[in-house]
C-alpha positions in Angstrom: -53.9 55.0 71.7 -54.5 57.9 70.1 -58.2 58.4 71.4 -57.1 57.9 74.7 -54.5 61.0 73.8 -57.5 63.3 72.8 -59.3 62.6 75.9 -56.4 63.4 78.2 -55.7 66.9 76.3 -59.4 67.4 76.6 -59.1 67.0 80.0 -56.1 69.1 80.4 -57.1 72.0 78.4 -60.8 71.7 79.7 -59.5 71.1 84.0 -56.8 74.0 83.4 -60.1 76.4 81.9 -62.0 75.4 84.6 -59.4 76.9 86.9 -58.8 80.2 85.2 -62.4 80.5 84.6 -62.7 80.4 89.1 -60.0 82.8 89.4 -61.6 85.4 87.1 -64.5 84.9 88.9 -63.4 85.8 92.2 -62.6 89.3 90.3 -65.8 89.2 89.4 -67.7 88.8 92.4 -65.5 90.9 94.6 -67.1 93.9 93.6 -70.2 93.0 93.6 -69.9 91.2 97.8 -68.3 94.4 98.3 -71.6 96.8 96.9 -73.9 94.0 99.3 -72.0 94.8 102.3 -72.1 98.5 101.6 -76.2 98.3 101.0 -76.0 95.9 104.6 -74.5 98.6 106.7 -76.6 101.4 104.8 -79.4 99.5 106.3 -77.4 98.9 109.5 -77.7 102.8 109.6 -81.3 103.3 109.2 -82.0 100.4 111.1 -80.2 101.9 114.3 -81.3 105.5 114.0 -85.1 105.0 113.0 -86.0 101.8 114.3 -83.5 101.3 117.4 -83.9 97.4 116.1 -82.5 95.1 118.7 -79.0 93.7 117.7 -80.5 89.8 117.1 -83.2 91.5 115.0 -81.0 93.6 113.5 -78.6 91.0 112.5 -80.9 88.4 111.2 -82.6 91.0 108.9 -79.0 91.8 107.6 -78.5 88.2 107.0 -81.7 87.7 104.8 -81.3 90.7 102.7 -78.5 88.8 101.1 -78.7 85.2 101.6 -76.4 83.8 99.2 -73.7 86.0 99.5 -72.8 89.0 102.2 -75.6 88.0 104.3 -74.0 84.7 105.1 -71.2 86.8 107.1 -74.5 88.4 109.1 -76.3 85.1 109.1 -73.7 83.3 111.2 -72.4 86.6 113.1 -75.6 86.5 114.4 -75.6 82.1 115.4 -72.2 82.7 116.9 -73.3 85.6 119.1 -76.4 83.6 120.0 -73.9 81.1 121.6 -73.8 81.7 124.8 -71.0 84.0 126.1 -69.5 84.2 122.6 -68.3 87.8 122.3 -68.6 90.4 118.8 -64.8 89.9 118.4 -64.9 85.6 118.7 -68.3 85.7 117.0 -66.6 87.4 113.4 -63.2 85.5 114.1 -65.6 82.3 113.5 -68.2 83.6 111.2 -64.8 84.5 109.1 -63.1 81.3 109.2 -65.9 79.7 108.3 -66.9 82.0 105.2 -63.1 82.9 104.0 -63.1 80.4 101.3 -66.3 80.9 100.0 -66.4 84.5 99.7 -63.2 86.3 97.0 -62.6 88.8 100.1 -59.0 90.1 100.5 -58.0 91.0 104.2 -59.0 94.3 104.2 -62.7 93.8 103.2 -62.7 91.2 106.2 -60.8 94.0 108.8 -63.5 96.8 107.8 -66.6 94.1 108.6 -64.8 93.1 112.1 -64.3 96.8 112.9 -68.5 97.2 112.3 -69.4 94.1 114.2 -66.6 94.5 116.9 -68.3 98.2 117.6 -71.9 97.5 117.4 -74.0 97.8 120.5 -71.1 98.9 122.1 -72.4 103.2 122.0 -74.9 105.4 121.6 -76.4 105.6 118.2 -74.7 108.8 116.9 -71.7 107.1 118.1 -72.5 103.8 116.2 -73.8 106.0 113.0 -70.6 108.0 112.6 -68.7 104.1 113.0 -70.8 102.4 110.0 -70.1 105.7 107.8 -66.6 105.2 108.3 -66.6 101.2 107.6 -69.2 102.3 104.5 -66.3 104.9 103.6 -63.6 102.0 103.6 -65.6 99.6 101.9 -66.1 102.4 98.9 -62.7 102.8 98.5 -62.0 99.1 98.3 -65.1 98.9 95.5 -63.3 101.2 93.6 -59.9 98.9 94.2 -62.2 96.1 93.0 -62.9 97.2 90.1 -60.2 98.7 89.3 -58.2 94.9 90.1 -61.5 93.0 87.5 -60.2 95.3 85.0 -56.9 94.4 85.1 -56.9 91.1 86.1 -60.5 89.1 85.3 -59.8 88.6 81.4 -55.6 87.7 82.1 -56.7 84.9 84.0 -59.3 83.4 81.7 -56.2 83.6 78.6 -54.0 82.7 81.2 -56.2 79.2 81.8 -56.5 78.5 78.0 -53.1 78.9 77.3 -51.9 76.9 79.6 -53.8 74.3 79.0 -52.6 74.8 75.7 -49.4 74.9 76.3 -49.2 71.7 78.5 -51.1 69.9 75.7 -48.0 70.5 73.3 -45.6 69.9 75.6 -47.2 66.4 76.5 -48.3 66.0 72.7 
Protein backbone atom coordinates (compact mmCIF):
# COMPACT_ATOMS: atom_id res chain seq x y z
CA UNK A 1 0.00 0.00 0.00
CA UNK A 2 2.48 2.14 0.80
CA UNK A 3 4.68 1.52 -2.43
CA UNK A 4 1.87 2.06 -4.44
CA UNK A 5 1.56 5.66 -2.43
CA UNK A 6 5.27 6.55 -3.49
CA UNK A 7 4.60 5.75 -6.94
CA UNK A 8 1.51 7.95 -7.23
CA UNK A 9 3.50 11.02 -5.50
CA UNK A 10 6.24 10.27 -7.91
CA UNK A 11 3.95 10.63 -10.52
CA UNK A 12 2.34 13.72 -9.25
CA UNK A 13 5.32 15.60 -8.31
CA UNK A 14 7.24 14.21 -11.57
CA UNK A 15 3.66 14.95 -14.24
CA UNK A 16 3.17 18.44 -12.37
CA UNK A 17 7.39 19.24 -13.19
CA UNK A 18 6.88 18.13 -16.45
CA UNK A 19 4.30 20.79 -16.88
CA UNK A 20 6.11 23.75 -15.40
CA UNK A 21 9.16 22.63 -16.99
CA UNK A 22 6.90 23.19 -20.88
CA UNK A 23 5.72 26.51 -19.73
CA UNK A 24 9.17 27.86 -18.94
CA UNK A 25 10.11 26.65 -22.04
CA UNK A 26 7.84 28.56 -24.15
CA UNK A 27 9.66 31.63 -22.30
CA UNK A 28 12.53 30.25 -23.46
CA UNK A 29 12.07 29.75 -26.95
CA UNK A 30 10.07 32.84 -27.61
CA UNK A 31 13.06 34.86 -27.89
CA UNK A 32 14.95 32.98 -29.62
CA UNK A 33 11.73 32.14 -32.80
CA UNK A 34 11.58 35.74 -32.44
CA UNK A 35 15.73 36.51 -33.37
CA UNK A 36 14.96 33.58 -36.41
CA UNK A 37 12.26 35.50 -37.90
CA UNK A 38 14.19 38.68 -37.58
CA UNK A 39 17.45 36.92 -39.46
CA UNK A 40 14.33 35.53 -42.10
CA UNK A 41 13.20 38.87 -43.13
CA UNK A 42 16.89 40.36 -42.94
CA UNK A 43 17.35 37.85 -45.66
CA UNK A 44 13.89 38.58 -47.12
CA UNK A 45 15.56 42.06 -47.62
CA UNK A 46 18.66 41.19 -49.37
CA UNK A 47 17.01 38.67 -51.13
CA UNK A 48 14.51 41.22 -52.89
CA UNK A 49 16.94 44.11 -53.43
CA UNK A 50 20.02 42.11 -54.76
CA UNK A 51 18.74 39.09 -56.16
CA UNK A 52 14.97 40.07 -57.21
CA UNK A 53 14.41 36.08 -56.12
CA UNK A 54 11.13 34.97 -57.34
CA UNK A 55 8.48 34.78 -54.39
CA UNK A 56 8.38 30.55 -54.51
CA UNK A 57 12.23 30.71 -54.52
CA UNK A 58 12.21 33.19 -52.13
CA UNK A 59 10.00 31.49 -49.76
CA UNK A 60 11.32 28.02 -49.86
CA UNK A 61 14.94 29.45 -49.04
CA UNK A 62 13.30 31.24 -45.98
CA UNK A 63 11.83 27.95 -44.96
CA UNK A 64 15.19 25.96 -44.97
CA UNK A 65 17.24 28.49 -43.27
CA UNK A 66 15.36 27.42 -40.23
CA UNK A 67 13.82 24.16 -40.51
CA UNK A 68 12.79 23.24 -37.12
CA UNK A 69 11.56 26.34 -35.98
CA UNK A 70 10.57 29.82 -37.83
CA UNK A 71 11.10 28.35 -41.11
CA UNK A 72 8.18 26.00 -40.65
CA UNK A 73 5.92 29.31 -40.82
CA UNK A 74 7.80 30.00 -44.45
CA UNK A 75 7.82 26.33 -45.29
CA UNK A 76 4.07 25.91 -45.36
CA UNK A 77 3.39 29.78 -46.45
CA UNK A 78 5.02 28.75 -49.29
CA UNK A 79 2.73 24.90 -49.85
CA UNK A 80 -0.42 26.98 -49.17
CA UNK A 81 0.35 29.63 -51.76
CA UNK A 82 1.38 26.78 -54.15
CA UNK A 83 -2.36 25.73 -53.83
CA UNK A 84 -3.92 26.89 -56.45
CA UNK A 85 -5.80 30.20 -56.08
CA UNK A 86 -4.94 30.34 -52.38
CA UNK A 87 -4.20 34.01 -51.67
CA UNK A 88 -1.04 35.64 -49.10
CA UNK A 89 -3.85 36.45 -46.54
CA UNK A 90 -5.67 32.55 -46.63
CA UNK A 91 -2.13 31.15 -47.14
CA UNK A 92 -0.73 32.60 -43.36
CA UNK A 93 -4.36 32.22 -41.84
CA UNK A 94 -3.54 28.32 -42.63
CA UNK A 95 0.12 28.19 -42.22
CA UNK A 96 -0.87 29.83 -38.71
CA UNK A 97 -3.45 27.56 -37.56
CA UNK A 98 -1.45 24.90 -38.31
CA UNK A 99 1.81 26.05 -36.55
CA UNK A 100 0.07 28.07 -33.41
CA UNK A 101 0.53 25.27 -31.05
CA UNK A 102 3.81 24.35 -31.85
CA UNK A 103 5.49 27.60 -31.87
CA UNK A 104 5.30 29.84 -28.00
CA UNK A 105 4.10 32.94 -30.29
CA UNK A 106 1.81 35.48 -28.66
CA UNK A 107 -0.62 37.35 -31.13
CA UNK A 108 1.40 40.02 -31.96
CA UNK A 109 4.45 38.04 -33.22
CA UNK A 110 1.86 36.23 -35.49
CA UNK A 111 0.15 39.94 -36.69
CA UNK A 112 3.69 41.32 -37.61
CA UNK A 113 4.51 37.91 -39.88
CA UNK A 114 0.85 38.30 -41.64
CA UNK A 115 1.53 42.01 -42.20
CA UNK A 116 5.08 40.73 -44.16
CA UNK A 117 3.53 37.94 -46.11
CA UNK A 118 0.15 39.73 -46.69
CA UNK A 119 2.47 42.66 -48.49
CA UNK A 120 4.95 40.71 -50.27
CA UNK A 121 4.92 40.77 -54.05
CA UNK A 122 2.33 43.11 -53.79
CA UNK A 123 5.04 46.55 -54.68
CA UNK A 124 7.93 47.60 -56.01
CA UNK A 125 11.01 46.62 -54.07
CA UNK A 126 11.80 49.98 -52.25
CA UNK A 127 8.21 49.68 -51.42
CA UNK A 128 8.57 46.02 -50.10
CA UNK A 129 12.12 47.02 -48.35
CA UNK A 130 10.74 49.93 -46.34
CA UNK A 131 7.61 47.11 -45.30
CA UNK A 132 10.10 44.22 -43.98
CA UNK A 133 12.07 47.12 -41.98
CA UNK A 134 9.09 48.02 -40.32
CA UNK A 135 7.90 44.19 -39.51
CA UNK A 136 11.88 43.72 -38.52
CA UNK A 137 11.26 47.05 -36.32
CA UNK A 138 8.12 45.35 -34.59
CA UNK A 139 9.63 42.14 -34.20
CA UNK A 140 12.70 43.92 -32.24
CA UNK A 141 10.60 45.49 -29.95
CA UNK A 142 8.72 42.34 -29.17
CA UNK A 143 12.55 40.49 -28.63
CA UNK A 144 13.15 42.89 -26.19
CA UNK A 145 9.33 42.10 -24.60
CA UNK A 146 10.62 38.54 -24.77
CA UNK A 147 13.11 38.79 -22.84
CA UNK A 148 12.19 40.94 -20.70
CA UNK A 149 8.78 38.32 -19.97
CA UNK A 150 11.85 34.99 -19.67
CA UNK A 151 13.21 37.03 -16.99
CA UNK A 152 10.33 37.42 -15.11
CA UNK A 153 8.47 34.56 -15.74
CA UNK A 154 10.84 31.33 -17.00
CA UNK A 155 12.18 30.42 -13.43
CA UNK A 156 8.39 31.24 -11.56
CA UNK A 157 7.03 28.60 -13.55
CA UNK A 158 9.64 25.92 -13.07
CA UNK A 159 9.12 26.65 -8.76
CA UNK A 160 5.80 27.05 -9.54
CA UNK A 161 5.64 23.15 -11.11
CA UNK A 162 7.70 21.74 -8.09
CA UNK A 163 5.69 23.15 -5.55
CA UNK A 164 2.74 22.20 -6.66
CA UNK A 165 3.50 18.99 -7.06
CA UNK A 166 4.63 19.28 -3.79
CA UNK A 167 1.95 20.65 -2.43
CA UNK A 168 -0.61 18.16 -3.88
CA UNK A 169 1.58 15.39 -2.60
CA UNK A 170 0.85 16.57 1.11
CA UNK A 171 -2.44 17.30 0.67
CA UNK A 172 -3.13 13.67 -0.76
CA UNK A 173 -0.42 12.25 1.72
Amino acid sequence: MIVLRIIGAALILFTSMALGNKIASNYRLRPKILQEIETILEMAASEINYVATPLPVLLSKLGRRFPKSAGKIFSNLNYYLAQEGCPPDEAIVAARDKLESDLPLLEEDWEIIENFTINLGKSDTDEQLRHIELCLSHIRVNQKLALEDRKKSEKMWRYLGVLTGLLLVILIW
